[in-house]
PLY file of the C-alpha trace (Angstrom):
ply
format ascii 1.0
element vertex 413
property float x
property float y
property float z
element edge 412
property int vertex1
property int vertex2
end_header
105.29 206.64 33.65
105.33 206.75 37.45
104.95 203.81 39.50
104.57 203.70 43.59
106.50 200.74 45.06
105.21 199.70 48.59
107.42 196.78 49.81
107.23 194.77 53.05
111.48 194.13 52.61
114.20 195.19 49.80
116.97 193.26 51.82
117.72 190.48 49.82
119.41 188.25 52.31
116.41 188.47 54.96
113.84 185.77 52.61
113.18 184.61 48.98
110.24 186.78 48.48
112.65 189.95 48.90
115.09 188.74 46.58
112.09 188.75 44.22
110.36 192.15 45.28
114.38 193.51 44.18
114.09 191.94 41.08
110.82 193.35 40.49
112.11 196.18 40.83
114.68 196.14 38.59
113.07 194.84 35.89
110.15 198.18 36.24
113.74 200.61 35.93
115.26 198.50 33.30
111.78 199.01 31.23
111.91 202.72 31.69
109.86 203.11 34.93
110.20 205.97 37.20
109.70 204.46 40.59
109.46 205.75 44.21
110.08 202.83 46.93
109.00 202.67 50.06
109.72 199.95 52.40
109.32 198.49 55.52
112.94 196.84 56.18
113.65 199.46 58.67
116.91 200.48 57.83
118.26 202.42 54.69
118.64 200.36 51.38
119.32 201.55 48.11
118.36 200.33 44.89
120.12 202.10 41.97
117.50 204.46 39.94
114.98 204.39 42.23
114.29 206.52 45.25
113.78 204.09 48.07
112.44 205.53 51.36
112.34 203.22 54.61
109.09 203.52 56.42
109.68 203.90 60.29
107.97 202.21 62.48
105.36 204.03 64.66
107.10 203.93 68.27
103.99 205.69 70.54
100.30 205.05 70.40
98.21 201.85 72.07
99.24 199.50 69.43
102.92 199.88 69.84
102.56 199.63 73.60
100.05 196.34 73.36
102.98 194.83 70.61
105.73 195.84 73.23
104.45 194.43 76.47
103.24 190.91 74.67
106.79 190.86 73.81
107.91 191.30 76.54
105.27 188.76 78.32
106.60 186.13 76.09
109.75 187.13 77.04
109.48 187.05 81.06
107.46 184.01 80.81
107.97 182.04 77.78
103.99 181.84 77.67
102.83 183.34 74.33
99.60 184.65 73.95
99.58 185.92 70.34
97.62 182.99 69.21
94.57 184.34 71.33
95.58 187.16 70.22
94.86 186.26 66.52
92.07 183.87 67.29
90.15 187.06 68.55
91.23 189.75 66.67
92.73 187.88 63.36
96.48 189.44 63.68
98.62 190.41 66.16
99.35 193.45 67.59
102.80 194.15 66.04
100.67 193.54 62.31
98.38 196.24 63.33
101.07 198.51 64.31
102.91 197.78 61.05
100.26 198.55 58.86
99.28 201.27 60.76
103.13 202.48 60.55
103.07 201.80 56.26
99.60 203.24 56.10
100.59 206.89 57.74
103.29 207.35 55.15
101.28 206.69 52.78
99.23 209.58 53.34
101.90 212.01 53.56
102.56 210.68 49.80
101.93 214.13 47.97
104.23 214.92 45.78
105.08 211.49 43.64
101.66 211.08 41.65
101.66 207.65 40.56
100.11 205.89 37.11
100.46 202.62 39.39
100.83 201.71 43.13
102.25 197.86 43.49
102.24 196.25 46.96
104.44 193.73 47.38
105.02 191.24 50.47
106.71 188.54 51.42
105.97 185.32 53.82
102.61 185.01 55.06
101.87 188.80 56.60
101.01 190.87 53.31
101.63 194.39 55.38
101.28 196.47 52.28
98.07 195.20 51.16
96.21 195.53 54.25
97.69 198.78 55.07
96.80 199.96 50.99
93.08 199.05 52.07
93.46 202.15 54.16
94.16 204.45 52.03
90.89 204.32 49.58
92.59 207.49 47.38
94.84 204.53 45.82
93.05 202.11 45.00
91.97 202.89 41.38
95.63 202.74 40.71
96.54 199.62 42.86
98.03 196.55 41.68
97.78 194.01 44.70
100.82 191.62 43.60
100.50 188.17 45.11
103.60 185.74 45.81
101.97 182.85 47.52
98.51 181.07 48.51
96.87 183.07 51.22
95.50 182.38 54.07
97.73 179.59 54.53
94.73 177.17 54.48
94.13 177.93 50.91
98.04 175.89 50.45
97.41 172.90 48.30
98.14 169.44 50.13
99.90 168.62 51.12
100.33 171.87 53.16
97.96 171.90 55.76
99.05 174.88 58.11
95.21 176.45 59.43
96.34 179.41 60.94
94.66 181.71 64.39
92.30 184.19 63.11
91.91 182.65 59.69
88.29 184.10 59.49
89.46 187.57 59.84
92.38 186.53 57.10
90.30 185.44 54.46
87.92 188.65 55.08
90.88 190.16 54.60
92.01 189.28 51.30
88.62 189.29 50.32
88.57 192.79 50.82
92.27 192.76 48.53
90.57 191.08 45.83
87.75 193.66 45.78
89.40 197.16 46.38
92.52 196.74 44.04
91.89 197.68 40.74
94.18 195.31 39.10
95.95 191.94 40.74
99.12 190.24 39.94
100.37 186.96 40.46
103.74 185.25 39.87
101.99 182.02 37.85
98.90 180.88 35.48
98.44 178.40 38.15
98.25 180.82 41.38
96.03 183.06 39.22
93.57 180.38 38.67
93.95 178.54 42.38
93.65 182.08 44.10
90.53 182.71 41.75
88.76 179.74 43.02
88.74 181.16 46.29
88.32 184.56 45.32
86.79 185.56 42.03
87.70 188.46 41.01
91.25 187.77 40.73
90.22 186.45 37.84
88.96 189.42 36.34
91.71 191.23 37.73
94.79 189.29 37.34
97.34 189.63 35.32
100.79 187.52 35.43
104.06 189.15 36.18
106.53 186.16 36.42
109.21 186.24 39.40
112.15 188.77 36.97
115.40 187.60 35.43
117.57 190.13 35.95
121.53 190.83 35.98
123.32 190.41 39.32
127.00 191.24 39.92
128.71 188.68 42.01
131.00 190.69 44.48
132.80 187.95 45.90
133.70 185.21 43.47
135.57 183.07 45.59
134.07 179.32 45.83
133.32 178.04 49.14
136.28 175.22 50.37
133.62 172.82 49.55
132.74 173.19 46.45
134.89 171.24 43.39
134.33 173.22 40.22
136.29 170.51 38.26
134.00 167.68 39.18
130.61 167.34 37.75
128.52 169.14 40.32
124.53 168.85 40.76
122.79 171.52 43.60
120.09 172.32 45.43
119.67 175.83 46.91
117.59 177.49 49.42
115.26 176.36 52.06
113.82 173.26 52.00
110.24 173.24 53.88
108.54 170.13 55.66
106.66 169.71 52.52
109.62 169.16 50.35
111.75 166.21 51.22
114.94 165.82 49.66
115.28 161.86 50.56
114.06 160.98 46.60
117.00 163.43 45.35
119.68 161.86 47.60
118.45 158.22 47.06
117.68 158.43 43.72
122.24 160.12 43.62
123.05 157.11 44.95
121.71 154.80 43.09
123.37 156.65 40.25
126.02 156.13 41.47
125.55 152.37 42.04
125.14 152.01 39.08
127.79 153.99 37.42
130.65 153.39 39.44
132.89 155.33 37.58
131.05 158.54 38.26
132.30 158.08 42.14
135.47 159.73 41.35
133.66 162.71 39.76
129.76 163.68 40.98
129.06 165.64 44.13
125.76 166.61 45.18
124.90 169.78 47.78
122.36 170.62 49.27
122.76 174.04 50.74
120.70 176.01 53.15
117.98 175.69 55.97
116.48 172.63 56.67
114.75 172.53 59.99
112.51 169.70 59.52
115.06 167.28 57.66
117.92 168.03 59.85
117.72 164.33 61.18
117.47 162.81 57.55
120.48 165.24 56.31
122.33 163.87 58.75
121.84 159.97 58.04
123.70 161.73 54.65
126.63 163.27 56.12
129.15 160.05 55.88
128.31 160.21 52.29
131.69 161.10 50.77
130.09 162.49 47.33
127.45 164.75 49.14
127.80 167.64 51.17
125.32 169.32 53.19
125.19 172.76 54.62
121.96 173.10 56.62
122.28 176.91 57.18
121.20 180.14 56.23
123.79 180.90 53.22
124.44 184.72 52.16
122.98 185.14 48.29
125.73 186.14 46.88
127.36 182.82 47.81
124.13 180.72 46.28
123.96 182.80 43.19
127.85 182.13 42.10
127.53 178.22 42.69
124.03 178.42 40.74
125.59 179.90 37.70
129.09 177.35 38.14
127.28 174.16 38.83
126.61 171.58 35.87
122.81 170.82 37.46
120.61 172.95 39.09
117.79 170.93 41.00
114.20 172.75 42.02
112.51 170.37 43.98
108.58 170.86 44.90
106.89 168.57 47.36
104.63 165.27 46.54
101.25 167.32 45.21
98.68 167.05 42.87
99.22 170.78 41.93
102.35 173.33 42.69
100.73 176.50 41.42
104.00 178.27 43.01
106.75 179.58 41.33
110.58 179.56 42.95
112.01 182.73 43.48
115.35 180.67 42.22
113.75 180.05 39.05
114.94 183.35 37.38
118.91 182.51 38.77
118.35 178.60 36.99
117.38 179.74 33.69
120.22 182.90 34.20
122.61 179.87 34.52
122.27 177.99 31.32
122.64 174.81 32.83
120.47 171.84 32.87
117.82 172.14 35.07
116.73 168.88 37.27
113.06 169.59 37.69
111.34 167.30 40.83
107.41 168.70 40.78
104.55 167.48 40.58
102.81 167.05 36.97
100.87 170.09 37.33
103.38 172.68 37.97
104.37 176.23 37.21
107.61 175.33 36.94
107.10 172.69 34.63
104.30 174.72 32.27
107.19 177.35 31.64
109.71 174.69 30.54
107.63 172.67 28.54
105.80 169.80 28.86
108.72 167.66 26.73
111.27 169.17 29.11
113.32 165.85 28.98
114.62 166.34 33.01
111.55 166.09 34.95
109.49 163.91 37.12
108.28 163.56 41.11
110.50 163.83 43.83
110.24 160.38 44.72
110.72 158.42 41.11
114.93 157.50 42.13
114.70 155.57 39.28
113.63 158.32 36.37
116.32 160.54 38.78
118.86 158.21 38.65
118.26 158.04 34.68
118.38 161.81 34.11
121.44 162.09 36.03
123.48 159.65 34.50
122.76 161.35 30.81
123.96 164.64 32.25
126.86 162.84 34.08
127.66 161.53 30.23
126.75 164.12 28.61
129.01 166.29 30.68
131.92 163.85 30.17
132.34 163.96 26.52
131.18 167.85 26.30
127.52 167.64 24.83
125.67 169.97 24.17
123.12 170.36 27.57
119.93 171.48 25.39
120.49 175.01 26.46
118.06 176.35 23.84
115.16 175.55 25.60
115.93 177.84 28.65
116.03 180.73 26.10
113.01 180.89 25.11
111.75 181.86 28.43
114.24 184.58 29.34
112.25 187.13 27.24
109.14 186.21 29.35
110.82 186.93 32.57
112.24 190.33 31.47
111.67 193.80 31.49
110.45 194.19 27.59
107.65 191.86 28.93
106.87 193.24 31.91
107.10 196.49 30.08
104.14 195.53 27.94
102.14 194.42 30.24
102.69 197.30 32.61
102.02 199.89 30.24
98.59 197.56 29.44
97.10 197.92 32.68
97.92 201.38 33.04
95.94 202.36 29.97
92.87 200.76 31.39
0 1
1 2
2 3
3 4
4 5
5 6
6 7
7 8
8 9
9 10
10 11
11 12
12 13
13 14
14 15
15 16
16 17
17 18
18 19
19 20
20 21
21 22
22 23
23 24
24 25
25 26
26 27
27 28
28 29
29 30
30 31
31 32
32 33
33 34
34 35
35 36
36 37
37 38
38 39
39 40
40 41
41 42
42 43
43 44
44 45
45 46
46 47
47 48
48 49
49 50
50 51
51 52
52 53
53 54
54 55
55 56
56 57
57 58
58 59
59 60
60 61
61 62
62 63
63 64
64 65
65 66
66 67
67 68
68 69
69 70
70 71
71 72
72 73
73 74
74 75
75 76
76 77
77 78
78 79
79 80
80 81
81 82
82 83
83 84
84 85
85 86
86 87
87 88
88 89
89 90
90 91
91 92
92 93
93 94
94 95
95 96
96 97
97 98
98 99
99 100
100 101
101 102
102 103
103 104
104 105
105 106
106 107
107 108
108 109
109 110
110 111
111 112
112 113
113 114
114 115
115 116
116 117
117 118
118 119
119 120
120 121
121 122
122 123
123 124
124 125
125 126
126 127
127 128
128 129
129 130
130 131
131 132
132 133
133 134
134 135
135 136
136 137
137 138
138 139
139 140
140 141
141 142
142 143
143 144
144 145
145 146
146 147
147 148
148 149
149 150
150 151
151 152
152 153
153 154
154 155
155 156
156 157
157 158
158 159
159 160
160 161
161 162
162 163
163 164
164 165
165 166
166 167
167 168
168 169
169 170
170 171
171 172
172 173
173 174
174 175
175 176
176 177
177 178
178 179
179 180
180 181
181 182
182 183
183 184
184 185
185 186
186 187
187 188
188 189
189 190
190 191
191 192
192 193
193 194
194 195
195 196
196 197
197 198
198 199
199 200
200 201
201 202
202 203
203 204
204 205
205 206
206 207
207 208
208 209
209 210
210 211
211 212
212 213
213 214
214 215
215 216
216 217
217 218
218 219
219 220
220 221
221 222
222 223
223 224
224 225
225 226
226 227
227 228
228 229
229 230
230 231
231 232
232 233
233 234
234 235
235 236
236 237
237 238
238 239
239 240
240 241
241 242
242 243
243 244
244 245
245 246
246 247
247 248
248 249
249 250
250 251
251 252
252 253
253 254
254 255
255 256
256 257
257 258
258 259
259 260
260 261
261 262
262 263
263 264
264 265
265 266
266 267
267 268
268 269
269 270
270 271
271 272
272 273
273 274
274 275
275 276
276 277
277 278
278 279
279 280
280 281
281 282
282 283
283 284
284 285
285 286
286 287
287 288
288 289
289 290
290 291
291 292
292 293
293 294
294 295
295 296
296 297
297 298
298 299
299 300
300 301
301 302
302 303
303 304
304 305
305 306
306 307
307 308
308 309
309 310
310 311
311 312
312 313
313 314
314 315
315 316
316 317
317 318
318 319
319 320
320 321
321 322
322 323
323 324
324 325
325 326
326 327
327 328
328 329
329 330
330 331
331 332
332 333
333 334
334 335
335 336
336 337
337 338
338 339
339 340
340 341
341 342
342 343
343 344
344 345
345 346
346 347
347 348
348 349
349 350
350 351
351 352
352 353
353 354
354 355
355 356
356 357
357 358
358 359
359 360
360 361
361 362
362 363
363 364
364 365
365 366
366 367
367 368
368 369
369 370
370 371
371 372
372 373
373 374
374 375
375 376
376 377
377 378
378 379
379 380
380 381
381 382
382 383
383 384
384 385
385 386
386 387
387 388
388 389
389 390
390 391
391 392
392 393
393 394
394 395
395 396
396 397
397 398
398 399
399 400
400 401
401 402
402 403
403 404
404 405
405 406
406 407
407 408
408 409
409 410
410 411
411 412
């Protein structure tokens, strides 16, 4: 069985969503897949098993020399126009050119014959989608995967980002949710929030779960930070303006108010960007039992502490709902180790690890933090057991026998 991959990026350091479109992608040749890639990283990446093909950019034509000059407008002047730009026309120029760029190459696609054509993204742009809506001959075989809420309006609080041209974006998708003959979404809960604003991803949808898949570590050196000996609790990756950390660090220090003893062996970091906290981080740094790297951080660095660390901490932002679910979440339940969930009750996250999962509650409850962390502090001092079974019973739901099944599913429609 054949299967067209159409990826904005396969460069796993560049964003979250890539590191998931690899997986993906692994987990289709681990099932058996044959699969052609192209992408639109712009430089040549392989993945082993499949034949990956970057997609060059168009460099002539209107578009390119429109995207060009705004840039270098911007550039000369600081003055940047692309949100009339949008406002009018409901992208920029560059996203025209892009999909334009995708969209050509996809015509010259002969010779593969595909049983499936999967689109896959990353961010907020969705290049592959709207370029697939060009190319009607596909479309009875397209599966339109979707990472995230889009247009960015459609977030649940408390995001509230309204973006320029947000008419022309939810046309857009619109259009996505109409033309592609099967969708695919990373959670229940972005199925179902996604088919409130569009319908027919609910006829459509189908889940594919971000993929748990085996990663070789190629440096295994630890950071000069990081103690393995001590009793170590992290949280990696980017932490947006939605997602405050202050209930995580408050609610590590009261722990350790109130277990003293645990001064001489608990560290907490916090690793990677965090634009909009940098000023709270910093109230942190004198903190002798946390350390903070606000910084991009390569992956292979983040995956080796995830799998060493006694606690690995997803934290969501204060929500009614978090229909998303974190690219990381495949590397947590890869690690065996106790997971400290901070979502909201109604969350992906939490659906998948059960509604009894005994290390969970909002971001700001220090007190129910403070409490979970002190049984894992104990329980790591006299060797318990960290009720690992629970994790395993969702590794065979983010593999490739799963996806396998519910590939070869939708295909026989």
């Amino acid at each position: 069985m054949k299967i067209l991959v159409i990826a904005e990026s396969i460069n796993i350091e560049d964003s979250s969503g890539s590191k998931a479109n690899v997986a993906l992608i692994q987990s289709l040749l681990a099932a058996g897949f044959i699969l052609k890639v192209l992408h639109y990283t712009r430089k040549t990446i392989d993945i082993s098993g499949a034949e990956c093909i970057a997609i060059p950019e168009k460099k002539w034509g209107f578009l390119y020399l429109l995207s060009r000059s705004q840039r270098i407008f911007h550039r000369l002047t600081g003055i940047n126009i692309n949100q009339f730009i949008e406002n009018f026309l409901g992208f920029s120029f560059t996203f025209f050119n892009d999909t334009n760029s995708i969209a050509k190459l996809l015509r010259k696609e002969k010779t593969f014959k595909p049983d499936l054509v999967i689109t896959l993204s990353k961010g907020a742009s969705f290049r592959p989608h709207y370029a697939l809506l060009k190319c009607p001959e596909f479309h009875e075989k397209w599966l339109a995967y979707v990472h995230d809420p889009y247009p960015f309006h459609y977030y649940p609080r408390p995001y509230n980002w309204v973006e320029s041209g947000f008419k022309n974006k939810e046309a857009f998708f619109k259009a996505v949710s109409e033309k592609a003959a099967f969708s695919a979404f990373p959670s229940l809960l972005l199925k179902e929030w996604m088919g409130s604003y569009f319908p027919n991803f609910l006829k459509t949808g189908i889940i594919i779960p971000h993929q748990s898949v085996s990663y070789e570590i190629k440096n295994k050196d630890f950071p000069s930070y990081f103690e393995p000996e001590k009793f170590s609790i992290l949280h990696a990756g980017n932490l947006m303006k939605q997602r405050s950390p202050k209930g995580l660090l408050e609610g590590f220090l009261l722990f350790l108010k109130n277990n003293p003893e645990a001064k001489e062996y608990a560290r907490l970091y916090i690793i990677g960007p965090a634009e909009f906290h940098t000023e709270l981080l910093k109230s942190y740094k004198s903190e002798e039992n946390i350390y903070i790297e606000n910084a991009h951080i390569p992956f292979d660095v983040i995956y080796n502490l995830q799998m060493h660390v006694n606690v690995n901490v997803i934290l969501e932002s204060m929500a009614e709902i978090s229909p998303f679910l974190p690219a990381k979440f495949p590397h947590c339940i890869e690690a065996q180790k106790p997971i400290l969930l901070l979502s909201p009750y109604y969350s992906e996250t939490r659906r998948l690890l059960g509604h009894d999962y005994p290390f969970w509650c909002e971001a700001n409850e220090l007190e129910k933090i403070q409490k979970y962390l002190e049984v894992l502090f104990n329980d790591w001092r006299t060797k318990k057991d960290f009720k690992r079974p629970v994790f395993d019973s969702i590794k065979y739901y983010l593999g490739s026998e799963n996806i396998k099944t519910t590939v070869k599913k939708i295909v026989e429609k």
